[in-house]
Structures are given as C-alpha cells and as structure tokens.
VMD Tcl script that draws the C-alpha trace (Angstrom):
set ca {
  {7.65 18.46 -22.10}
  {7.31 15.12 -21.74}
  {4.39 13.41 -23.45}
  {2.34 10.06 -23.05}
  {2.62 7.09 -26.00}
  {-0.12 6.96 -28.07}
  {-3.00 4.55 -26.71}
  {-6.80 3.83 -27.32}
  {-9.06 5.05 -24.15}
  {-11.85 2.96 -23.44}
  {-14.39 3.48 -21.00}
  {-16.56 1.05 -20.28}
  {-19.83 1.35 -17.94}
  {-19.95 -1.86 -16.71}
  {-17.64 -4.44 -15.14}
  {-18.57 -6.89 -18.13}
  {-17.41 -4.62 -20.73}
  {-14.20 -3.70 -18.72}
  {-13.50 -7.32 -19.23}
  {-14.55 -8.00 -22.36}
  {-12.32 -5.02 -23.92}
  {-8.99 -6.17 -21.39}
  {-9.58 -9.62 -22.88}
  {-9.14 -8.85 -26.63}
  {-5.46 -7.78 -25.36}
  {-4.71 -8.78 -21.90}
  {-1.01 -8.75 -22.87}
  {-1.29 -5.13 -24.61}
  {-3.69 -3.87 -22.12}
  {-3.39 -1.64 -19.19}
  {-6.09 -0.68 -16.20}
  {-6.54 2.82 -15.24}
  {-8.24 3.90 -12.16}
  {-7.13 7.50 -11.01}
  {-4.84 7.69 -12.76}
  {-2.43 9.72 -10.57}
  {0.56 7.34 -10.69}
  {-0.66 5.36 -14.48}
  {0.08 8.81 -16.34}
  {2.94 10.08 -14.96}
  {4.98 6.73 -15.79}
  {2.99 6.25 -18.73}
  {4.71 9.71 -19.97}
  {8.27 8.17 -18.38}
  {7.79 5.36 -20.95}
  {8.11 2.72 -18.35}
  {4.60 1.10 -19.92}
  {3.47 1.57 -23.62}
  {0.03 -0.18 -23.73}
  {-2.00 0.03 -26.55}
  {-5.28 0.12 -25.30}
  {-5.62 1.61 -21.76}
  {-9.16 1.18 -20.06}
  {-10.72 3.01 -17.22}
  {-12.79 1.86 -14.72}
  {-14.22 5.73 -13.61}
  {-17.55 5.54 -15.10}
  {-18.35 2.06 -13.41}
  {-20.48 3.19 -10.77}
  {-20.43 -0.24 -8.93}
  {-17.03 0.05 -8.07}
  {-17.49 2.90 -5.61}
  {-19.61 1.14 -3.00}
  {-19.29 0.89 0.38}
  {-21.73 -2.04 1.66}
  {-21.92 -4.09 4.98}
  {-21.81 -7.91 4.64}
  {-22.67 -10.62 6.63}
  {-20.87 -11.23 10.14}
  {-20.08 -7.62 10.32}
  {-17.46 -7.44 7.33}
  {-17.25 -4.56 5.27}
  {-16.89 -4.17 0.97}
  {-15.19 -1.26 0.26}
  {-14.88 -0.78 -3.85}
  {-11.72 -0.35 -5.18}
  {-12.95 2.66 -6.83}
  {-13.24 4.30 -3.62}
  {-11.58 7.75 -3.69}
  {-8.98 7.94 -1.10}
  {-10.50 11.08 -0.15}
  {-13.57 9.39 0.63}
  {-11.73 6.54 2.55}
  {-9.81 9.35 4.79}
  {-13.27 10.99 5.86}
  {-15.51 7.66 6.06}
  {-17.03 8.16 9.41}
  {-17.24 3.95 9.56}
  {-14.21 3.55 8.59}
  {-12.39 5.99 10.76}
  {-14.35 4.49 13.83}
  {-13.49 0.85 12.68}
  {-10.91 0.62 10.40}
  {-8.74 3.71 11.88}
  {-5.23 2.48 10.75}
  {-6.69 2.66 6.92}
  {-8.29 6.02 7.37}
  {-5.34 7.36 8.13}
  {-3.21 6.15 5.45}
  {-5.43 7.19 3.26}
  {-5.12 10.75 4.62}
  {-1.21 10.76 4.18}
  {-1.13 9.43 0.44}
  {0.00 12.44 -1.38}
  {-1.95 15.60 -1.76}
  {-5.10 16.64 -1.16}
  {-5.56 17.17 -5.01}
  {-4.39 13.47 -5.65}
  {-6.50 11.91 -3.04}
  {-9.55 13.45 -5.22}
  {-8.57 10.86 -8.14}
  {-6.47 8.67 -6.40}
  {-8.34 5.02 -5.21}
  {-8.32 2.91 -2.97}
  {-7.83 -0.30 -5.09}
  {-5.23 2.10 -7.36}
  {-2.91 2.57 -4.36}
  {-3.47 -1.85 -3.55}
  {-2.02 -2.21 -7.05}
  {0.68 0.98 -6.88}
  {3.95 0.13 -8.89}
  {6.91 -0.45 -6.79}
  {9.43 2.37 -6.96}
  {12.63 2.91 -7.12}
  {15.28 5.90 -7.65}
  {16.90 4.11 -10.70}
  {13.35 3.53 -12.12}
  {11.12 5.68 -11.90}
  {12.96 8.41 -13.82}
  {12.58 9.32 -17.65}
  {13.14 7.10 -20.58}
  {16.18 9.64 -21.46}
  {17.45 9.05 -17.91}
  {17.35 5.43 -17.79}
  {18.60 5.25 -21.04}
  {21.99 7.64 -20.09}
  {22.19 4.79 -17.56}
  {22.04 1.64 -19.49}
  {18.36 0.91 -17.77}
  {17.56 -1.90 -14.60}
  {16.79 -4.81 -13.91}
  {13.19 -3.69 -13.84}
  {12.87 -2.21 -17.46}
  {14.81 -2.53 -20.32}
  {18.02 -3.74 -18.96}
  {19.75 -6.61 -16.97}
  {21.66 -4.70 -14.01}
  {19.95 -3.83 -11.35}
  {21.62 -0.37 -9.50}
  {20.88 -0.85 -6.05}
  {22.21 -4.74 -5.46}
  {25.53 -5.19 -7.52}
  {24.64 -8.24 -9.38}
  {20.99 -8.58 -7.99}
  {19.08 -11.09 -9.99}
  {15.84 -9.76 -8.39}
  {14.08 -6.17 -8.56}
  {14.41 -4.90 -5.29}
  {12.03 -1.93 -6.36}
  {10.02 -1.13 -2.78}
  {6.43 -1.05 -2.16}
  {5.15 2.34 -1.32}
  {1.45 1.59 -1.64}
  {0.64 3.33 2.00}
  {-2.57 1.48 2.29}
  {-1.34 -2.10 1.98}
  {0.07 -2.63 5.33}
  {-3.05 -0.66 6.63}
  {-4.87 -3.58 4.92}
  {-3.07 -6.11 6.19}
  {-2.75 -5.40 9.80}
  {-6.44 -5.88 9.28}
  {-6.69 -9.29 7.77}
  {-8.25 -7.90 4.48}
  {-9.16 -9.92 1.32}
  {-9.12 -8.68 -2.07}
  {-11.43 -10.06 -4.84}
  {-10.24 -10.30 -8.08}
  {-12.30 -10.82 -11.42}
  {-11.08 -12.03 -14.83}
  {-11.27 -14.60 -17.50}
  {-11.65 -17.18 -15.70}
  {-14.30 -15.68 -12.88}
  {-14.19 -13.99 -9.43}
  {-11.17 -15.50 -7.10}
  {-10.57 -14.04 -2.98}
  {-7.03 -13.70 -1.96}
  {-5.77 -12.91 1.87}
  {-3.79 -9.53 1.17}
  {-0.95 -11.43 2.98}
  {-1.05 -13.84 0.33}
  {-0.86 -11.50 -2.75}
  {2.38 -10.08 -2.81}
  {5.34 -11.57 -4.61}
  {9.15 -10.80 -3.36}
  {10.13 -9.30 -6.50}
  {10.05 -5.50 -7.30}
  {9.54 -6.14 -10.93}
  {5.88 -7.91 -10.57}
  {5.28 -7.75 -6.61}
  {1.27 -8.60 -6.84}
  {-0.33 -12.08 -7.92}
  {-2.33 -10.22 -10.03}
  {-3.00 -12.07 -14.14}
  {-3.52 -9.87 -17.33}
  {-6.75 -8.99 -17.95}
  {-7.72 -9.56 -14.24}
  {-9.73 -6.45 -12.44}
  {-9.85 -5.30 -8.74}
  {-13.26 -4.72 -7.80}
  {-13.63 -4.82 -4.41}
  {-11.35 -4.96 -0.62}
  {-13.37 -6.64 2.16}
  {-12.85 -5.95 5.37}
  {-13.09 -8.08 8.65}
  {-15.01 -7.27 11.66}
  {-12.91 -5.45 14.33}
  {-13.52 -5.90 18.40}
  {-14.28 -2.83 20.56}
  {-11.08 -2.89 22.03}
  {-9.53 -2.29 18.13}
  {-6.82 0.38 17.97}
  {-5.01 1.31 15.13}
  {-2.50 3.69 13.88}
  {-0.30 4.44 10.45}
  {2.68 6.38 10.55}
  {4.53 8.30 7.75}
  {8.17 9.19 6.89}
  {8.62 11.30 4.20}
  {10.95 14.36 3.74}
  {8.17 16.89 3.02}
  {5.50 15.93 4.88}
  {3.51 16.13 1.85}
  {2.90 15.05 -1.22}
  {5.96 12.08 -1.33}
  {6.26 8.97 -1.42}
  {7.04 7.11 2.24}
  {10.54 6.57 2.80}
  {9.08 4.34 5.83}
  {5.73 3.32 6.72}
  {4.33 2.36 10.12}
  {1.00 0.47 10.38}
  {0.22 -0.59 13.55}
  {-2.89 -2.88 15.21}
  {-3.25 -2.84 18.98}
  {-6.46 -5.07 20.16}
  {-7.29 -4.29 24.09}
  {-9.21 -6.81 26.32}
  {-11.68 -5.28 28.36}
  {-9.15 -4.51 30.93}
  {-6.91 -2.60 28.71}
  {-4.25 -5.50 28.76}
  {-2.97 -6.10 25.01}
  {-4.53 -9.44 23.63}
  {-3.27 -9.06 19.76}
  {-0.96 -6.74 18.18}
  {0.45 -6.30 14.67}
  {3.03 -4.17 12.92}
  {3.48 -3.99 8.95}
  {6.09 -1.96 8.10}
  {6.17 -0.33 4.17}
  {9.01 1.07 1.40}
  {11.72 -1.17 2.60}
  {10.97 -3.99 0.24}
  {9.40 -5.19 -2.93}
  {6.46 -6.18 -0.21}
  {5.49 -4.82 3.13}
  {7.44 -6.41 5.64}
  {5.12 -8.32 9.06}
  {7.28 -7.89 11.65}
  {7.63 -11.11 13.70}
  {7.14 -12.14 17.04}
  {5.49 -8.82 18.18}
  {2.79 -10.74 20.79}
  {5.55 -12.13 22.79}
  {6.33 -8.47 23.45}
  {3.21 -6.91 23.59}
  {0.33 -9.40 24.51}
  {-0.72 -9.16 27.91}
  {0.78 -5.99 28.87}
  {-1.83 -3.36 30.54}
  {-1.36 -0.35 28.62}
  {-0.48 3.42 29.77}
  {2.33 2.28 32.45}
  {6.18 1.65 32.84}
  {5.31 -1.55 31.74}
  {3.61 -0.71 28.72}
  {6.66 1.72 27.91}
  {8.94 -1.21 27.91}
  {6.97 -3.53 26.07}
  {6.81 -0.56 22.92}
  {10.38 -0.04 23.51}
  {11.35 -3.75 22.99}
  {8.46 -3.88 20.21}
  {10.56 -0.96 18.32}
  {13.84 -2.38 18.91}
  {12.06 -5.67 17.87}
  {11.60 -3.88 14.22}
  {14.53 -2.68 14.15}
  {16.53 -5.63 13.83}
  {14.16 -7.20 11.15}
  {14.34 -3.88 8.92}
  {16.99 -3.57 6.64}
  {16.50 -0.39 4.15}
  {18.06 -0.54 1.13}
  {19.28 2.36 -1.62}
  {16.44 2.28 -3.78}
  {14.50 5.07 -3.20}
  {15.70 8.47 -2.08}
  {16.92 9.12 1.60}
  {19.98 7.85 3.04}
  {18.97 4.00 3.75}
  {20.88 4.12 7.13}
  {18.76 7.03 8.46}
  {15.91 6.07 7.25}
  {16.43 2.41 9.07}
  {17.48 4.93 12.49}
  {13.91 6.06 11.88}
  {12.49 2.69 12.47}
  {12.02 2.06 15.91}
  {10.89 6.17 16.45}
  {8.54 5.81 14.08}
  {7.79 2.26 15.57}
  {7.37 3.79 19.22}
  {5.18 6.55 18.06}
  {2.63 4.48 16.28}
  {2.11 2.40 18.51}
  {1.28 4.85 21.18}
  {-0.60 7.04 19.02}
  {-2.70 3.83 17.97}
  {-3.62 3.42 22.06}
  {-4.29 7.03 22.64}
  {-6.30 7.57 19.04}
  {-4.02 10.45 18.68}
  {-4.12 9.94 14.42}
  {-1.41 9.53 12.33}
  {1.99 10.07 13.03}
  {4.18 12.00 10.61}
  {6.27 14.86 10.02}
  {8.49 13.90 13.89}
}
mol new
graphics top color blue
foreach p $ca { graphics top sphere $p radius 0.5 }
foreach p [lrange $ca 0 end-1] q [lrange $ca 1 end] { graphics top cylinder $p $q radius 0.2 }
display resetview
C-alpha cells in the first residue's frame, strides 16, 4: 500500500490566511484544491511538502459572477462538475463545458476544480510512476535524476500537458488572476505556460489561483473539445482537440481557433488556421474542404512524442480525425467528441 509523506494540513477560511500560512514556507509549501491528482503523486513521492494547505473551506473561491462588458469570473474552486452542467457556461462558453465533462470520472469531477486542472502537473510515463519505480530506473530529468527517457540526451522535460481545460481556456482568450506576496497580478492564459515539462506554468511559490475570467463571446460563438483516450473514461488525453468557430451572421466563418493538448509540455495553437477557415460559409463542399485542409493543417504542426502511454505515431494519425470531428461537431453543437 502505498502511503503519503507526512505533512501539516491547514485549512484556512479565508484567502488572507491561505497566504499568510503559504508565506511562512513558500519553498516547503504545497496548494491543495481537490485534491484528485495532489494525493495520488503525493503518495508516488514525486512532492514531499511539509505543510500542505487547502483552499476547500474558502467559500469565495467558488463563485461564479458577471463583470463588466459581459466577462465572466469563474472561481478556481469551481467543481468541474459544476462547470460541465453550468447552464451559462454551456450556452457561452461550450468548448469549456465540455472539457470539463470529459476530465476523468464522474466521482473525480465531484472534487476535481476548475483552477486544479489550470495548474495540473505535466505527465509523463517515466514520471508519474512510484518512487520504487523511478528509482529501479535511475529517475528523469523531471525528479531526482539528470536523464530524461523520452529524448536521449534531452536537456528539457518534455513531460506533456494534460490539463483538458487549458486549451478550452485558451481558445477563449481567458485570463487568470493570480494572488501572492507581492499582490493580485492578470496573466493572458497564452502567456502563462513555460516550454518545459518540469515547471510548465509562470506560477511563484506562495502564489494562489483565485479566479479564471472569461471574455464575452458573439452570438455566432461555436465551440467544441474533443478527447482521445483509450478508455473513454477516466484517463488522461492522449490528444486533445479544442476548437473555436465564430460565424458572421451569414454563417460564413469570421474567426477560428484550434489548441491542441498532451503533445507538449504546453498546449500547442495551431497556426495559420484563418487562412483556411475564415470566410468559408459553413455546411457545404466548401466548408468540407476548408476542415479537411484545417486537419491536415494540424497535422503537420503536431509531433507526439513517447511520453505518455499510446504509440506516439498513432496517436499523431489521430490528429487530423480528431481535428475534422471537432470542428464539425463545434458548428452543429453536437458536444464533445470522444470515444471515435
């Protein structure tokens, strides 16, 4: 049985004390929200805080509240449950409500947050394993050790990021604000992510996610997320789809995004996607060539690597299908798209 280091559980009820008890040890200090990925590597070994302090009984942090020019503040103690079934959000936002559907299990959406999955770990096969595995193996690049398993000599984590809301978020332009030490700071999603598996988010010890804000979307908004995973359930993504379709009152495209998930240490924008897709009136031949170039598009700018389970060539075969069926799903409103 594997068991978790020895820590001391604090549990603050506001944000100020939450602070207060990360800054007496920012370095020795950990953040727990859910909980539902914290534990499981805290009984892997892969952190050993000292003091570990949870955010659940901060009842601020579960807010949902409209702003001024139509953005929305979601808190990043938002169950993902509760994001998945958010009439607002699945109206507006429908590309995050979905994701939120497909993280896990029903059981782990119950404790699983919103601002948890922002901040998920990056994963890997070689990591994410037990400290009597890693060990047997000499350790990575990531933890403990200097080799990294997936690039032969790699001098950066290539560890992916499997956080299925992030690209979600950032088809939709969201900001994150971020409270520590030294006050309250607003960062572009886009802007928070670092290239390196080993410490991916721009994110200081002792500093707190509070809150995700959300832009206002147009009434032509579409939005889809699709899923790869080999059980349909439960798992990780071994690909993830978000995609943003914006119609003009026409139906002709006038903005479209793709973010595509688990290929690298940060979700991957892929480029050039409006001189494929803008302008084109959906639900014709021409609209079926447009997605197919869009697809084939992505597939030349994703490159899977070994580093989490499924064979990286498949999984990159699965790009453009899954590409194609997002993006068609987002148009109809179909929902998500897994389990093909």
């Amino acid at each position: 049985m594997l068991r978790m280091p020895r820590f001391e559980l604090l549990e603050p009820t506001t944000l100020e004390a939450a602070l207060s008890a990360l800054a007496e040890r920012p370095e020795k200090s950990m953040v727990i929200a859910g909980g539902t990925d914290l534990l499981p590597n805290l009984k892997h070994e892969l952190f050993t805080p000292e003091r570990v302090v949870s955010l659940a009984r901060i009842a601020s942090l579960r807010s949902v509240r409209e702003l001024d020019q139509g953005w929305l503040s979601l808190g990043a103690m938002l169950k993902l449950e509760e994001i998945a079934a958010h009439e607002t959000l699945r109206r507006r936002y429908p590309a995050l409500a979905q994701a939120a559907s497909l993280v896990a299990g029903p059981q782990l959406r119950t404790m699983g947050t919103l601002g948890g999955n922002v901040l998920l770990d990056t994963r890997c096969q070689w990591y994410n394993q037990t400290y009597f595995w890693r060990q047997a193996l000499g350790f990575c690049l990531k933890k403990d050790g200097t080799l990294c398993h997936v690039v032969e000599g790699g001098s950066k984590c290539v560890a992916a990021a499997s956080n299925d809301t992030a690209p979600a978020l950032m088809t939709l332009g969201a900001e994150l604000v971020i409270v520590g030490p030294a006050g309250q700071r607003v960062v572009r999603i886009d802007d928070f992510w670092l290239a390196d598996g080993a410490a991916n988010k721009k994110l200081d010890p002792g500093e707190i996610l509070v809150e995700i804000r959300l832009p206002p979307t147009t009434p032509g908004h579409r939005g889809a997320y699709g899923k790869l995973r080999m059980r349909d359930s439960i798992d990780f993504p071994l690909l993830s789809v978000a995609a943003r379709v914006d119609l003009d009152s026409s139906g002709k495209v006038s903005h479209a995004d793709l973010v595509i998930g688990a290929l690298q240490a940060r979700p991957v924008r892929i480029k050039k996607l409006d001189s494929v897709l803008a302008g084109v009136q959906t639900g014709g031949d021409a609209w079926k060539t447009a997605v197919s170039q869009a697809a084939e598009l992505a597939y030349r700018q994703c490159h899977p690597m070994p580093n989490v389970p499924g064979d990286h060539e498949w999984r990159r075969e699965m790009v453009p299908v899954y590409v194609r069926h997002t993006l068609e799903s987002a148009v109809r409103g179909d929902g998500p798209v897994h389990g093909l």
